[in-house]
C-alpha positions as CSV (number, residue, x, y, z in Angstrom):
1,X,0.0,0.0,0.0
2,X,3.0,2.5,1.0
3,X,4.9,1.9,-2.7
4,X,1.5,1.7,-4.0
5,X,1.0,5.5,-3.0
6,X,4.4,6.4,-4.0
7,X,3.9,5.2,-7.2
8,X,0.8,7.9,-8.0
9,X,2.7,10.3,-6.5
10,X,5.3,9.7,-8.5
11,X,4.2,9.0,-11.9
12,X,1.9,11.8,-12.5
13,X,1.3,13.3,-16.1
14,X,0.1,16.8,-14.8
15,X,0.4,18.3,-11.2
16,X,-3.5,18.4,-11.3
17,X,-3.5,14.3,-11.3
18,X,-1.5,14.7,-7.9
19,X,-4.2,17.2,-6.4
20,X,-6.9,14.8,-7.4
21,X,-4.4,12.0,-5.6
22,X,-4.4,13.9,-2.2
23,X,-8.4,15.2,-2.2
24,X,-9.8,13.4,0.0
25,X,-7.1,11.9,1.5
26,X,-7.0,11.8,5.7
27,X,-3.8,13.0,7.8
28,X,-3.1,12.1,10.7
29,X,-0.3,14.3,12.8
30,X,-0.2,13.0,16.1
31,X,-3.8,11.9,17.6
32,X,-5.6,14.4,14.8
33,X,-7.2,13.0,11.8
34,X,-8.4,15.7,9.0
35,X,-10.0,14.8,6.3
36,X,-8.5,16.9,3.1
37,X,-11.2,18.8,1.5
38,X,-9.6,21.5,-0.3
39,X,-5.6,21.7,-2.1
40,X,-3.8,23.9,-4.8
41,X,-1.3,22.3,-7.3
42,X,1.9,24.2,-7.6
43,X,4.4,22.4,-10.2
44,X,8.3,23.5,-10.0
45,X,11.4,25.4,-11.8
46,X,11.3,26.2,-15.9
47,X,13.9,22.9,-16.6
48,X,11.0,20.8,-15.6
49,X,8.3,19.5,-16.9
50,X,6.0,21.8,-15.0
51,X,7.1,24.9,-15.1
52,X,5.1,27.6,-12.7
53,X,6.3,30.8,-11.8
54,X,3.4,30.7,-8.9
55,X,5.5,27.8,-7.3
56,X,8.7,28.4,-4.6
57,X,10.6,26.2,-6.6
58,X,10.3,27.9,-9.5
59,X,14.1,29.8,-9.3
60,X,15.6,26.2,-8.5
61,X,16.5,24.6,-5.5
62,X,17.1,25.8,-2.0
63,X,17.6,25.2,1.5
64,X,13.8,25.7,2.6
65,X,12.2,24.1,-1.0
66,X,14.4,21.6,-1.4
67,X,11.8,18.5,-0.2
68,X,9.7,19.9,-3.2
69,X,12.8,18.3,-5.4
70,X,12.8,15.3,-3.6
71,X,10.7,12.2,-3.3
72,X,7.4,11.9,-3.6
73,X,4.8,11.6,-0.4
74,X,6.6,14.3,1.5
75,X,5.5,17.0,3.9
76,X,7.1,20.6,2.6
77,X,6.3,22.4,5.7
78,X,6.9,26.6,5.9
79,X,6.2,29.5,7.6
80,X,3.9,32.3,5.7
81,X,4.2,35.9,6.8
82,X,6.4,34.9,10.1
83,X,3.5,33.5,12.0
84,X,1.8,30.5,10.0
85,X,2.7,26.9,9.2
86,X,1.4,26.1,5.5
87,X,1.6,22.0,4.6
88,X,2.3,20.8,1.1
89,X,2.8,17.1,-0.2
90,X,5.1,16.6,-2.5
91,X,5.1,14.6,-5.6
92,X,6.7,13.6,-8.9
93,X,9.9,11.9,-9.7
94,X,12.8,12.7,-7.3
95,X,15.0,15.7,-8.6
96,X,11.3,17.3,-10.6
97,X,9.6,19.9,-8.3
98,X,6.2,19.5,-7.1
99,X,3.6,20.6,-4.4
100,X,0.2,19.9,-3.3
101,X,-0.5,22.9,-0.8
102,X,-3.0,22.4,1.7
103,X,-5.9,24.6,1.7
104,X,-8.7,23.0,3.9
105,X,-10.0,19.9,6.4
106,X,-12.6,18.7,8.7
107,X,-11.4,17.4,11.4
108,X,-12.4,14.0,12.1
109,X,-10.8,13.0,15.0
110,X,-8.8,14.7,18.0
111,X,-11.2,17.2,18.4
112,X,-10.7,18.6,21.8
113,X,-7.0,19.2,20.7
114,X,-8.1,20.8,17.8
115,X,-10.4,23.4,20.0
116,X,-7.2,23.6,22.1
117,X,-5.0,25.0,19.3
118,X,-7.8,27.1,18.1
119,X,-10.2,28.3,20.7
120,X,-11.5,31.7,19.0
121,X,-12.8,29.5,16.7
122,X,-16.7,29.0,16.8
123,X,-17.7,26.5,14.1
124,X,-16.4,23.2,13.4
125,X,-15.6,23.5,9.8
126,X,-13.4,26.8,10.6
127,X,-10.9,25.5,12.4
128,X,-9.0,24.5,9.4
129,X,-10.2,26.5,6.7
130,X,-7.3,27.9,4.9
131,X,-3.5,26.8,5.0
132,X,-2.4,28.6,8.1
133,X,-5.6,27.5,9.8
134,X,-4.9,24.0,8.8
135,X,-1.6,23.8,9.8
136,X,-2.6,25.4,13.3
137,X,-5.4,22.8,13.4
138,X,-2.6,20.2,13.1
139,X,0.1,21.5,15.1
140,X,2.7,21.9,11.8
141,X,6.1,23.3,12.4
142,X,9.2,23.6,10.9
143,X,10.0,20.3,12.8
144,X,7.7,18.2,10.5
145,X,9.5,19.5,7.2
146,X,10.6,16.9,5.2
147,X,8.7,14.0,6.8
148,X,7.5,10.7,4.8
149,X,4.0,10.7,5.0
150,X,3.8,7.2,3.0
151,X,6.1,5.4,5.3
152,X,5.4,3.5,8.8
153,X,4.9,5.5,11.1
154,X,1.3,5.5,12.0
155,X,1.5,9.1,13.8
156,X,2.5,11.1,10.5
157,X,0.5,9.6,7.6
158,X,-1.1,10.3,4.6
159,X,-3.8,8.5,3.4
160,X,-4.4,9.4,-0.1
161,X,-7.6,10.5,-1.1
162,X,-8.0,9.9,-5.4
163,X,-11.3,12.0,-5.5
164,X,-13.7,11.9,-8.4
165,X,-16.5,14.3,-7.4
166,X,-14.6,18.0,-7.5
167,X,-15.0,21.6,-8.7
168,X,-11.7,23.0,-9.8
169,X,-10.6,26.8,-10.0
170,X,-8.2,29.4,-10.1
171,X,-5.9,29.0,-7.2
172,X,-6.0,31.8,-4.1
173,X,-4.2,35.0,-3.7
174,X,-1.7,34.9,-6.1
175,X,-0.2,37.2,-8.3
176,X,1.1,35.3,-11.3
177,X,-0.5,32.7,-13.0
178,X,-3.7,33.1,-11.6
179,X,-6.1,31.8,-13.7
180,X,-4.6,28.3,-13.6
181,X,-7.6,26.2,-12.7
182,X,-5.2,24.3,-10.2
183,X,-7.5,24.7,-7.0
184,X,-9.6,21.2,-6.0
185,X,-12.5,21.5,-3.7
186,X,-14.8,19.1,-2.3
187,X,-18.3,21.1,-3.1
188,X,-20.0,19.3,-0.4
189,X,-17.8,20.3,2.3
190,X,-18.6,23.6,4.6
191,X,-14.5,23.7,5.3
192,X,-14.1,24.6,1.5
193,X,-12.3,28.5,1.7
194,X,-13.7,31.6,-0.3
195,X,-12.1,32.2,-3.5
196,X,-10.2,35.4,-3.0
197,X,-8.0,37.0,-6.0
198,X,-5.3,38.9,-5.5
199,X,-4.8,42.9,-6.2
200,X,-1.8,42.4,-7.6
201,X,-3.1,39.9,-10.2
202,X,-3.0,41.1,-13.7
203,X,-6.6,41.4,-14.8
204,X,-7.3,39.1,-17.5
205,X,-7.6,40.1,-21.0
């Protein structure tokens, strides 16, 4: 089942076929279980065979993007705008950039350490709605970067998802390449984020 996993991860055609691969999917960090309702594709640097200038591999390898290069089925963990954790699963052949970021999840199991991490928080499906949220939710740091989320260990997992029933749309808040339809929602979930287009987006002709 583990290689199994690898394998889709690994042999996609198009970075969308590894967003379908991970909708759906359950992770479990710890005693937490979320169910993946929500994920943006990013693909890597312009000598592969995905080329997106949205992506933070896209000027090559570095320190902090370097699991993006690497095997498939691995957490790419990293702090957005000094305060949040953001998740992505990589995927595709090792040395060819990829990234499924994390948008959204219900929660399906943990819950009181959930509410914990997040006690402002009202309503079940807000908790982890939206990347930061999610990897709040989850209790993602830096520590996790780089983790196998195919292999044994049954506390850092990824269960992949392979959904069939999703809407698909431009991907959130960012400023170039923004009308790639490489955002995967669940429609029947009420964790599913607002779409929300960034200023700095070049209106489309």
């Amino acid at each position: 089942m583990i290689e199994s996993g690898r394998t889709i991860l690994r042999d996609v055609d198009h970075p969308l076929e590894a967003a379908r691969a991970v909708l759906g999917g359950v992770l479990t960090v710890g005693t937490v279980r979320a169910r993946i309702v929500e994920v943006e594709a990013y693909g890597g640097d312009p000598s592969g065979p995905w080329p997106d200038p949205a992506a933070h591999s896209y000027r090559g390898r570095t320190p902090r993007n370097a699991v993006m290069f690497g095997e498939p089925g691995h957490l790419y963990v990293y702090r957005s705008y000094g305060m949040h954790f953001c998740a992505n699963v990589s995927y595709g052949p090792d040395g060819v950039a990829g990234g499924v970021l994390l948008r959204a999840a219900e929660i399906v199991a943990g819950h009181d350490l959930v509410a914990s991490r997040r006690p402002a928080v009202k309503r079940p499906f807000d908790v982890a709605r939206g990347p930061g949220n999610l990897g709040s939710a989850l209790g993602l740091s830096l520590d996790h970067n780089g983790f196998d989320l195919l292999g044994t260990d049954p506390g850092l997992h990824l269960e992949l998802g392979c959904a069939t029933d999703f809407r698909s749309g431009p991907r959130v808040g960012i400023a170039v390449a923004a009308e790639l339809p490489w955002r995967l929602w669940l429609p029947a979930s009420g964790a599913v984020s607002a779409y929300r287009r960034s200023p700095r987006a070049p209106v489309p002709e």
